[in-house]
N, C-alpha and C positions, 0 to 999 in steps of 0.2 A: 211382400209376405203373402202367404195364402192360406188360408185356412178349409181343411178339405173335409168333409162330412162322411157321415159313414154312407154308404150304397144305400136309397130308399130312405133316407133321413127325413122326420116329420119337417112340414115350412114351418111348424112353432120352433124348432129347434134352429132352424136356417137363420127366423128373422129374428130370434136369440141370441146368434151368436151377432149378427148387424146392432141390438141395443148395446152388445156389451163393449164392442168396438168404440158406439158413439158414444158411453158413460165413460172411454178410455181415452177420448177426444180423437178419436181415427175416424175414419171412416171409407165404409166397404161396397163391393158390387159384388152381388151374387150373379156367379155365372150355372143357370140349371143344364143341367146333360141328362142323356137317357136313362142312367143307375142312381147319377147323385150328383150335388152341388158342389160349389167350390165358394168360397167368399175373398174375392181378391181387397189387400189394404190397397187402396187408392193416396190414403194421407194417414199417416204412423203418427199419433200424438204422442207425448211426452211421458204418460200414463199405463201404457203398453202394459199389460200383464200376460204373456205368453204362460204363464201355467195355471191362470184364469180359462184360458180361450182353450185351451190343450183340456183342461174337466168338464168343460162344458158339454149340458147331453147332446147328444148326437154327432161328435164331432171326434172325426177319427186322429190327423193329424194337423201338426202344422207345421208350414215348411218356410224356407226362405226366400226358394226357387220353386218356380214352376217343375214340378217331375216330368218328364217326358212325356209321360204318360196317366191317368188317372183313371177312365174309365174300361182301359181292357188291360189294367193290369192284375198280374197272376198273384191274388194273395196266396198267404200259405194256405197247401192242403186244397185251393181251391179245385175243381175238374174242368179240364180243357174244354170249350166249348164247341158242340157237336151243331153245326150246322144242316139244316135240309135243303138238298137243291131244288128240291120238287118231284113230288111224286115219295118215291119209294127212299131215294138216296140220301147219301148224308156225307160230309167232312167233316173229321177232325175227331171221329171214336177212334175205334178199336181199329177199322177196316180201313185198309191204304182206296182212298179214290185218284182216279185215273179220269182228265178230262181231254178228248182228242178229238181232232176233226182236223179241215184244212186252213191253213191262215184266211182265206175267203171264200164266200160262196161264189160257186163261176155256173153251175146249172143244177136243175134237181136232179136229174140225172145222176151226176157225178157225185154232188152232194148226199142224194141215197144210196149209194152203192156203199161210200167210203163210212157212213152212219152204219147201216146195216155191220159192214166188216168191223169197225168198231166195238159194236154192242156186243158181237157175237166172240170176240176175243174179252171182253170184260170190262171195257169201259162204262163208265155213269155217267157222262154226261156226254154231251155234242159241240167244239168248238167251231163255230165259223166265226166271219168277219163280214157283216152284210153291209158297213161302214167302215175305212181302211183310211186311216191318216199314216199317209205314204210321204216318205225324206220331199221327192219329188214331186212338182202338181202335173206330171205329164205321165207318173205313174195309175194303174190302174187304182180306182177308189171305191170301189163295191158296188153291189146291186141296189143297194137302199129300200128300198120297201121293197123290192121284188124279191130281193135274197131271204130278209125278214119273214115271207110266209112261204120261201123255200123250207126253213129252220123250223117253222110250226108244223111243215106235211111232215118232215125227218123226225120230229119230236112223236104225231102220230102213228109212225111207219114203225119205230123204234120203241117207245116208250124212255128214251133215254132225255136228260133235263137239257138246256139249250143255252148256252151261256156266248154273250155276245157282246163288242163291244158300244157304249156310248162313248159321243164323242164333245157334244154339248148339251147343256141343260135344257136345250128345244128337241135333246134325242130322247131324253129321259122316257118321258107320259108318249111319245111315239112307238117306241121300241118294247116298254113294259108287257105289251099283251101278248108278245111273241116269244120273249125272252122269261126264263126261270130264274137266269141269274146276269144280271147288268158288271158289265168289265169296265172298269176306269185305266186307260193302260197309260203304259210308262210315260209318255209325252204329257199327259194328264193327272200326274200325281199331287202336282204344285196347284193345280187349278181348283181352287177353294169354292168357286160358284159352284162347279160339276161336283166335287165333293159337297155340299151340302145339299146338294139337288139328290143326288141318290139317295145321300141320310136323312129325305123328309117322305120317301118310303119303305116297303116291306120286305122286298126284294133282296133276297142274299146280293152282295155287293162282293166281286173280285177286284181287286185293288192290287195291280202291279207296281212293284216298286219304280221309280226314279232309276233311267241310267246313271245317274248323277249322284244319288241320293244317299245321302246317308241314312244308318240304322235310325235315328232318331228321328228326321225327316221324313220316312218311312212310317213310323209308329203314328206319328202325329198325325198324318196326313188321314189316316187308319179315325184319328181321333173324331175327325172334324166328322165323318163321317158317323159315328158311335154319337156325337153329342148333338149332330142334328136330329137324332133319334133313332137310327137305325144301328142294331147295335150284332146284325148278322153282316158279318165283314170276315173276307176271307185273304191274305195276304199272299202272293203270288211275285217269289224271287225270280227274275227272268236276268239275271245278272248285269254290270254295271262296266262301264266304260273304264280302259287304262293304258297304260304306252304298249301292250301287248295290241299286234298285229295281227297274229295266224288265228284266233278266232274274232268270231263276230264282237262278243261281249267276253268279259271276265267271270265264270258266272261262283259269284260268293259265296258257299254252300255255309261258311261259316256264320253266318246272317242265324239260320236253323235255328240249331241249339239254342241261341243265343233270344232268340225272339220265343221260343218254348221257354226259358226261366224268366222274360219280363212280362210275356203275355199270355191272356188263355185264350186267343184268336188260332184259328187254324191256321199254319203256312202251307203252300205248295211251294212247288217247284215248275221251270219253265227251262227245260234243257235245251229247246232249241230255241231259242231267242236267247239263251245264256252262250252257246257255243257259233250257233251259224252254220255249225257241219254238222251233217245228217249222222254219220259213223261215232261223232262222239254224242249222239244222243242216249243212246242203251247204257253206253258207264255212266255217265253223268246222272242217269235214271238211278239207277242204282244205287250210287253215291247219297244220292240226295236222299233216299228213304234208309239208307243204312244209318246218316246222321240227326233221321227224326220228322223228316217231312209228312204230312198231311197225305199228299196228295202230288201228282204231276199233272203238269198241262203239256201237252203234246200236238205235234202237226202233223199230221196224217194225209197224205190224198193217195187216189189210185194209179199214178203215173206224176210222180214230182219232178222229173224232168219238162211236162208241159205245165206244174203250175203257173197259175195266174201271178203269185207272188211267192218268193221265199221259197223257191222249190228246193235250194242247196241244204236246208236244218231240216227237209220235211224227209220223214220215214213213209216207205208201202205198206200195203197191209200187211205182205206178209214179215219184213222188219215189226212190224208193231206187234206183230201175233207171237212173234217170238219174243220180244222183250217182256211182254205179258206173263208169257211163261218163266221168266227169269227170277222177274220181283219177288216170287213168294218167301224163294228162299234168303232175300235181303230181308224181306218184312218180318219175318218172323227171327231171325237175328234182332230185331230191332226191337222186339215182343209185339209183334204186331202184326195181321192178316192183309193179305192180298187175293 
């Protein structure tokens, strides 16, 4: 059993509801998170008054079962919350964001050209991979700090936010001073150290879902992160493995909706790590914001036939310049600007 507090609940009220537990012969562990506590029964006495614990001040519910979810879940009437990436930008208002760049940094060169073509068709932020946890160890694996202050010249070349992946908790406090927004990606969802290494800073946190993963697995994972304290957490469908062959991934779009009524976390979308084929990334874009998405992440370089990695999901500029052009009129079906 668990007893859940309201959001900002006083510790008189928390270590309250712990006496009334032990006057009930139970006895509780308060778990604190970024908005609010939880009091789990450890041992149920005989004496149990659930509509004791359920009046008590500051205490919102009481459950049987752990929820899914507790601290970014959507009460009624609440407002979705609007993330800053840095600088000027923001996920999760009114305005569709768009995050694009190429699966890795391979030179500044190339890097600023495809940032520049970016910014200038409407993107807010800048993807690269300056660290690449590749299937294979003989695949290429990033530049590592060299790519990292490739991503800070493009950030001042552009003014666009830089969003990048970690990949361990020693990437964290390395990566921070270059990156705007720290990526936990799909290989990394399950990984509970890196998830609370992000959530013990400030840093907007992209968190891709699990190939694997289910919706609730997904949330949770979102959680550890919110209750290590960090409670700017952005969720990012890149779709999920199935007996279907001709694309890369399955990509879920029905996830969407469904994470907008449990939670008020921002979702994107990742159409090309959802598909694997470059030609289905513009539908699938579209798709995804006409069912309520945030935001897209996209992979962009200037000739994807020489990328370094993943050239087959990655668009040109001028594919991106055009899909650019397409979204408004999804976004705005959707009530919402692009």
């Amino acid at each position: 059993m668990f007893v859940v507090m309201r959001p900002n609940s006083a510790e008189e009220q928390v270590q309250n509801v712990v006496r009334l537990l032990s006057d009930m012969g139970a006895r509780g562990h308060v778990i604190t998170g970024a908005t609010r506590s939880v009091v789990e029964l450890l041992e149920i006495g005989n004496r149990l008054d659930r509509t004791k614990l359920e009046r008590a001040p500051g205490v919102e519910k009481v459950l049987d079962e752990p929820a899914p979810i507790l601290a970014a879940d959507r009460a009624a009437g609440a407002h979705p919350l609007e993330i800053r990436l840095g600088g000027r930008a923001t996920l999760g208002g009114r305005r569709i964001g768009v995050i694009a760049g190429p699966c890795s940094v391979e030179s500044e060169e190339t890097l600023l050209e495809i940032a520049v073509g970016v910014a200038e068709a409407g993107a807010v932020a800048l993807r690269g991979g300056a660290f690449k946890p590749r299937t294979s160890p003989y695949s290429f694996q990033g530049l590592e700090e060299a790519g990292l202050q490739m991503l800070a010249h493009a950030r001042e070349r552009t003014g666009l936010a830089v969003v990048t992946e970690v990949m361990c908790c020693e990437h964290v406090e390395r990566v921070q001073p270059y990156a705007d927004v720290l990526q936990v990606g799909s290989r990394n969802m399950h990984s509970t150290p890196l998830l609370k290494a992000v959530g013990q800073q400030q840093k907007p946190v992209l968190l891709k879902r699990g190939w694997c993963a289910t919706l609730e697995e997904f949330l949770l994972a979102a959680e550890y992160i919110i209750h290590a304290g960090n409670p700017n957490v952005i969720l990012c469908e890149r779709g999920i493995r199935t007996h279907e062959e001709y694309v890369r991934n399955t990509l879920a779009l029905s996830v969407v909706p469904e994470v907008k009524r449990l939670s008020n976390l921002p979702i994107i979308v990742d159409p090309s790590h959802g598909t694997g084929r470059a030609h289905l990334v513009a539908p699938m874009s579209c798709a995804a914001i006409a069912c309520g998405a945030d935001g897209l992440l996209i992979e962009v370089h200037v000739d994807p036939k020489r990328a370094w990695s993943d050239g087959a999901q990655t668009l040109n500029l001028d594919e991106f310049r055009a899909l650019m052009q397409t979204l408004p009129a999804f976004a705005r079906a959707a009530g919402r600007e692009a």
